[in-house]
N, C-alpha and C positions, 0 to 999 in steps of 0.2 A: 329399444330398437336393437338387431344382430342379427346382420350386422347394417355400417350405415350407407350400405350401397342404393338403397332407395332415395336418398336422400341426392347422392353423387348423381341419379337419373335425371333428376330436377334441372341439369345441367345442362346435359343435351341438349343436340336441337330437336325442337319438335317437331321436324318434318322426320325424322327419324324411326324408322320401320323397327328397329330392336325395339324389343323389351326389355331386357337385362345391361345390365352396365357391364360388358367385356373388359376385359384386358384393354383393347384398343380405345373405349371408351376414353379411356384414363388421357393415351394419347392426343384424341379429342379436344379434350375439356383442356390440357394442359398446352397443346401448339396453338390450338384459335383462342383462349384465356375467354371463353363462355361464360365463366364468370362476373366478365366484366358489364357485361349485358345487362342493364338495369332491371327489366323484367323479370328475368331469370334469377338476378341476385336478391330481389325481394320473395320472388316465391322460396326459395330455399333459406331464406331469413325465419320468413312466417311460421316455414315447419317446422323448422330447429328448435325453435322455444320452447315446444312439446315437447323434447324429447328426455328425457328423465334419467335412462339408463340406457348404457351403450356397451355394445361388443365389438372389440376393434381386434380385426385377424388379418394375415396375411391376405393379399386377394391378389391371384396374378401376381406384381410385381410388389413385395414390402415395402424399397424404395419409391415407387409411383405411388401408393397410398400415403405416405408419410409426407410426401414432397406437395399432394394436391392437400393436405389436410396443415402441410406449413404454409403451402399458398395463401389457402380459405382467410386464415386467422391475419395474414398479415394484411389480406384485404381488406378485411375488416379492425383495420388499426390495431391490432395485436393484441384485441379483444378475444376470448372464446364464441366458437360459432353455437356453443352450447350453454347459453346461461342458467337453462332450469338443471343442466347435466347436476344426479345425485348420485349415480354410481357406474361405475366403467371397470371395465374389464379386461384386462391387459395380454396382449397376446405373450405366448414362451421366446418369442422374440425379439423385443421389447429388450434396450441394454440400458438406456435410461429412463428415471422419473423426477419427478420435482413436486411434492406433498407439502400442502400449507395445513398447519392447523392450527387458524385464528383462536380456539380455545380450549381449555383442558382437558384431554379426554382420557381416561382412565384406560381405553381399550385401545390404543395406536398400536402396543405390539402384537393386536388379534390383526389388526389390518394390515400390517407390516409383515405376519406372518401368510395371510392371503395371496400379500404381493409376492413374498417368495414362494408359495408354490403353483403362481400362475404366469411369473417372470421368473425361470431361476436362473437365466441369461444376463442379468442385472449386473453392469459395471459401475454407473454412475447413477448415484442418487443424491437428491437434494431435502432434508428435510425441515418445514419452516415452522416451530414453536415455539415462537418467543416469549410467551407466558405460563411455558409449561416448562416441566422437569422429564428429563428421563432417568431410568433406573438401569438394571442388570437386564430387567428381561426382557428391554428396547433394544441391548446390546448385544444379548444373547441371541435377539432374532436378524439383527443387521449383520453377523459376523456368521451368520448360515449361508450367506449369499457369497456363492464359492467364486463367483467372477469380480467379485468387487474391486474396483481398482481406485475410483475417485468417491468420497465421500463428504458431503456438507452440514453439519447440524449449528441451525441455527439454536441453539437451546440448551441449557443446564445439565451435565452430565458428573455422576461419581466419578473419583479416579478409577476407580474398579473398571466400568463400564469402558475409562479411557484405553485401557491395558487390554481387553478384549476387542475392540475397535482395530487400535494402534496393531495388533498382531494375526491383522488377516494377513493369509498369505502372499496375494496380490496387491496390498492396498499398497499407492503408490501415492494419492495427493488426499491428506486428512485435515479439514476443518469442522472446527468444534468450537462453537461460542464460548460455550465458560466450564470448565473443571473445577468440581469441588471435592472438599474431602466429605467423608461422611461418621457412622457410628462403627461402621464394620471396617475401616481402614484400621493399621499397626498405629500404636501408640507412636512409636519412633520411625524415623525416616529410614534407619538401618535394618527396619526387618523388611521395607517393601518388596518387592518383585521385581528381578529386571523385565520389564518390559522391550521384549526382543523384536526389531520393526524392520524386517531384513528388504524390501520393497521401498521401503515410505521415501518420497523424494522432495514432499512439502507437508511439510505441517504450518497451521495456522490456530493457537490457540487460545484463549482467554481466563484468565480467571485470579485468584489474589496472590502475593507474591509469595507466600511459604509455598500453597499448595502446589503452583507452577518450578519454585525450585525443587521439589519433590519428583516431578513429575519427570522433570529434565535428568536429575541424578539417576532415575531410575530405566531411564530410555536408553536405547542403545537403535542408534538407526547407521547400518554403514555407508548409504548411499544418502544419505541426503544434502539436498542439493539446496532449497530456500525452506525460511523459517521466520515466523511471524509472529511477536507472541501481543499482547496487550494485558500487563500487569500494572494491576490494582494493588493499594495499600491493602494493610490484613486489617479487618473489620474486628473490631475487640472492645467492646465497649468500658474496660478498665483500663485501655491506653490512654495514656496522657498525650495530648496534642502536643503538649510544650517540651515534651520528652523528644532530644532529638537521638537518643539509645532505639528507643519504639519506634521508630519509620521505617519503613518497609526498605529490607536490605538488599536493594534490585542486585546492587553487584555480585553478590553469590547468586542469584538468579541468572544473571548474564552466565557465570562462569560456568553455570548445570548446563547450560544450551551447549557452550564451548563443550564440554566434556563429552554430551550427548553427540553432537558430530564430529569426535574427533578423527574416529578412522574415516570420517569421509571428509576429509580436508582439505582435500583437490575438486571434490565432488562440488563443493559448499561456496556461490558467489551469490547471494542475495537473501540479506536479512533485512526485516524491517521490525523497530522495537517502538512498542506504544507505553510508555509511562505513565500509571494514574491517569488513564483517558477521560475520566467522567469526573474529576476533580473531588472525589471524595475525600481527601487527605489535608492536610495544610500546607501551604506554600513550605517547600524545603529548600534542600541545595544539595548539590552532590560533583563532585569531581568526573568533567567528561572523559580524562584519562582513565580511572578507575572504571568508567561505565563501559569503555572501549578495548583497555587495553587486553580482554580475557581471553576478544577475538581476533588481535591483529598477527600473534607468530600460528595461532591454529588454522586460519586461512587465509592463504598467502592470494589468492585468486577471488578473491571478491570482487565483485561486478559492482553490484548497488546496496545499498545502505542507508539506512532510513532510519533516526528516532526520533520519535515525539514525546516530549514530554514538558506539558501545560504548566503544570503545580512543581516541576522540580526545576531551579535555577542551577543554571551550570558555570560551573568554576574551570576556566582553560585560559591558555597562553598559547601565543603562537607557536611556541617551539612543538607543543602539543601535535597543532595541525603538521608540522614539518614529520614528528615520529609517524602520523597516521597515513601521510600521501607517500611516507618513503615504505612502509610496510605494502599498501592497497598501490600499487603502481597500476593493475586493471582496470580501477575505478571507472565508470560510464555515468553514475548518479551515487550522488552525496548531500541529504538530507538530513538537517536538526530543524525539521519543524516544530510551530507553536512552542519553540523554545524562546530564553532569555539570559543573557551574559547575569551571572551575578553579581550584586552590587550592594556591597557590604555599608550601611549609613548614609542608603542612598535616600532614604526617606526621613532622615532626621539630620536634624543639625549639629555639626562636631566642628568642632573648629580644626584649624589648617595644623597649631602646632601637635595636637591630638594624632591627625593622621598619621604626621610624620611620626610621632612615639610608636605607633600599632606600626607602620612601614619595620620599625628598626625592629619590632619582635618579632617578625617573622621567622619561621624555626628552619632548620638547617634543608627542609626538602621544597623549600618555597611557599610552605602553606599558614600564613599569615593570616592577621586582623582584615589587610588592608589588600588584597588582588587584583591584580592588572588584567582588566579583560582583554581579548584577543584584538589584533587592530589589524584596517585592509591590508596591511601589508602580507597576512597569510595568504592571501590568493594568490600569491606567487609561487608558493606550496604547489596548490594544484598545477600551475601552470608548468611547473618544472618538473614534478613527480608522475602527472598522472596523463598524456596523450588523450589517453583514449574519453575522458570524463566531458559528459553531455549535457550533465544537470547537474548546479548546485546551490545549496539552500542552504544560509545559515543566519541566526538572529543579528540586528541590522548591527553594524560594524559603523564605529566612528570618524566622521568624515572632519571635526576639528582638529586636526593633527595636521606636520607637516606630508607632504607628500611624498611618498619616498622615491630613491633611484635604482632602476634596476640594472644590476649589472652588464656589461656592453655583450656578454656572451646572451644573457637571457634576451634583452633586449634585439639583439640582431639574429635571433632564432628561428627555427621554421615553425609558421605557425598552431595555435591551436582549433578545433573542434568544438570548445563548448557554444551553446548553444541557447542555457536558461542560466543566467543568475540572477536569485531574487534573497531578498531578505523577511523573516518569520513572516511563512508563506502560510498566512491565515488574514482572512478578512478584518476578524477583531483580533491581534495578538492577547488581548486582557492587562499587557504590561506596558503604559506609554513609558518609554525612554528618552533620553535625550542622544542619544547614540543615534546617528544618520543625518540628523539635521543640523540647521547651522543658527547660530546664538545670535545673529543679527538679521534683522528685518531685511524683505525683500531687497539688494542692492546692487549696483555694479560692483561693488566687490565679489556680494558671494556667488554672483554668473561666474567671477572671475576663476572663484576655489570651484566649482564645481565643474568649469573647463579643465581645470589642471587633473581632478581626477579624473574626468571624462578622457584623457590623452593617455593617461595611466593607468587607463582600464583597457584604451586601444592597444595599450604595446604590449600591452599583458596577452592579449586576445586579437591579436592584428586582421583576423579574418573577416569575412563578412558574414560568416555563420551566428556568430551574436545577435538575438535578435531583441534588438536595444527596444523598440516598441512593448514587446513582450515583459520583457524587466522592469519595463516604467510604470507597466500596466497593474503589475503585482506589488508596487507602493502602495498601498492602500492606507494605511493606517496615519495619521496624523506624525506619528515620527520618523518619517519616511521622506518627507517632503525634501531633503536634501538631494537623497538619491533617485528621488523621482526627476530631479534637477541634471543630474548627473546623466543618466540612461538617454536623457531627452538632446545632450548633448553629443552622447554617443552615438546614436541616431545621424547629428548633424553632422559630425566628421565622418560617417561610414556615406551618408550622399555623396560626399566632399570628396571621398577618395574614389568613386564610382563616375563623377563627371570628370576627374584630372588624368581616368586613363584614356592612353591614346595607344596606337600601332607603336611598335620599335621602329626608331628612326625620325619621327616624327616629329616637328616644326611647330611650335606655338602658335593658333592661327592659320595655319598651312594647312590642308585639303590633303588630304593621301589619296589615292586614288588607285584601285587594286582591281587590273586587268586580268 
């Protein structure tokens, strides 16, 4: 069918003298929603399922074809109004697409090259092969597309292909499933290409951590603004598991990203870093400072910040979070998800004098046998460094401790903003701890300790923007149950402070009454 104005007549009303479907039609069909018309909406059902092949072209108005044709579909529950469609044909107007290809097909860049000379308008494309690979000449035909600004591939791509991508000259937002290296890459990392991305303002990319440090060393982006990567261990089948030399060396990874934006360093407020997403590697550990510190003096203006990482246990101390909130003072969101505090002998038995000997060997920069995880008392950090911070997310925090005091200046402060705080914000963390919960059974005692943090969590966050429900909601996990104790109390003194306000001036009991 071309084009599918036959189809659009089906709409009208049938008392209707035209034959052709006008401009005005369009009108029509979109101010009365004839559409909606049961009759009318099964006849133009019935036809559709025939139709095989479609020519779609300006007619009258672009935007009136495009608006009735996002109508149709949303009518029909964001289903295609075209299920037998086998081939379509794409007006020179046309700035986006979005191509699924459920299976492997050797001739994507004949149809890719189709699309460029029947769209060469094309700014935003989306392509969906997740069981497929592409090559140079998928690259070579996406990087003719002179208007290209946003691009998506879900699917397997050479560095090569990344390097002619990354350096169109408009592209401005580039995601890419997975980058690998191939047989025609440099043997050394120092012969590669700079890869020059003078546009690019997001990248989002995936694939294992040498190939992504490569990748980053060799990019040069001035303006970019967010950056996204999800690094895998390197796949090596002569690696030793129990080799802790052979784990994937994220922190020089981190520090390529750093390098790669650093003349846009004012540009640069939101990174999100995914660790070993898919758990391929062995439970590790790695220092959250070292994972952090590559990007805290090269972007002073960071907004949000996200890592996740499943399989790597992190080693950090409060003083940690005090260097990160006094660097990130913009901070809005601060996320360690599906993370875990590391816990040296947590699973085996060591006796008490034992610990103390590992305590005493600790070497001169704090990094010991024996490591003190982070305790609530860091979220005073935030509250004192960071204003503007909306969300924040980090592995559950030990609620056996005393409660601490906060200073009479923090304390009698104006207050804060935030608005989520949850602990390892995933449904199964994979790690029960004993961190959050409390060591004795249901009691008036632990309502007790779990009011005291609950009042220490108000003074921290005095506002009513907390939204204590929210935070209870996301205890999920069985070691959580403290703080799900805690939030729920929060809750109860934010009612508590919403029934004891009254007018200025006003009388306990006393009626105010305001003429």
């Amino acid at each position: 069918m071309s084009p599918p104005t036959p189809l659009w007549r089906l709409l009208v009303h049938p008392e209707s003298t035209r034959q052709e479907f006008s401009p005005e039609s369009f009108d029509t069909v979109l101010s009365e929603k004839t559409y909606t018309d049961q009759a009318r909406w099964i006849r133009l059902m019935w036809y559709s399922r025939f139709v095989q092949e479609l020519h779609v072209e300006p007619f009258g108005s672009p935007d009136k074809q495009k608006q009735l044709i996002d109508i149709l579909i949303s009518h029909n529950g964001g289903e295609s109004i075209f299920p037998c469609l086998r081939f379509l044909r794409w007006s020179p107007s046309s700035i986006e697409a979005g191509i699924h290809h459920p299976d492997k097909d050797s001739q994507k860049h004949v149809f890719l090259a189709r699309l460029r000379s029947l769209s060469p308008r094309l700014s935003r494309l989306y392509i969906g092969a997740f069981w497929d690979r592409f090559n140079v000449d998928h690259s070579r035909v996406i990087s003719s597309f002179e208007h290209l600004t946003a691009l998506n591939l879900t699917t397997s791509i050479p560095l090569a292909a990344f390097r002619e991508l990354a350096t169109i000259p408009l592209m401005e937002s580039l995601e890419i499933g997975d980058v690998a290296l191939d047989e025609h890459e440099p043997s050394h990392p120092h012969h590669d290409l700079q890869i020059h991305a003078p546009a690019l303002a997001l990248i989002s990319v995936g694939g294992n951590c040498s190939t992504l440090t490569r990748l980053f060393t060799a990019l040069r982006a001035p303006i970019l603004a967010s950056a996204a990567l999800y690094c895998d261990t390197d796949d090596d089948d002569d690696d030793d598991d129990d080799d802790d030399d052979e784990r994937a060396d994220y922190e020089s990874c981190i520090k390529a990203l750093s390098a790669a934006a650093r003349s846009s360093a004012g540009a640069m407020n939101d990174i999100w870093i995914t660790l070993d997403e898919h758990a391929n590697g062995p439970l590790t550990s790695a220092y959250l400072r070292d994972l952090i510190d590559p990007l805290l003096s090269v972007f002073p203006n960071m907004e949000s910040f996200s890592l996740s990482c499943p399989m790597v246990e992190l080693v950090a101390t409060n003083d940690d979070f005090c260097m990160f909130t006094s660097a990130w003072k913009k901070l809005m969101m601060f996320q360690l998800r599906h993370a875990c505090w590391y816990s040296p002998g947590h699973d085996q038995d060591v006796d008490e004098n034992e610990e103390e000997d590992e305590a005493e060997q600790a070497d001169s920069d704090g990094r010991g046998f024996r490591m003190p995880v982070p305790m609530p008392e860091l979220l005073k950090h935030f509250r004192e460094h960071c204003p503007d911070l909306r969300k924040l997310v980090v592995p559950s925090l030990d609620l056996n401790v005393d409660v601490p005091r906060l200073c009479l200046s923090l304390a009698a402060g104006r207050g804060h903003g935030l608005r989520q705080l949850s602990f390892n914000d995933d449904e199964d963390p994979g790690v029960e701890s004993e961190h959050g919960t409390f060591e004795a059974k249901p009691n008036l005692e632990e309502d007790k300790v779990a009011e005291q943090w609950a009042r220490y969590i108000r003074k921290l966050f005095p506002t009513q923007r907390l939204d204590a429900e929210y935070c209870r909601q996301q205890c999920k996990s069985k070691s959580l149950t403290g703080w799900m104790k805690v939030f729920a109390q929060v809750g109860e003194l934010q009612k508590g402070t919403r029934k004891c306000r009254s007018p200025p001036g006003a009388i306990a009991g006393v009626k105010v009454l305001v003429y």
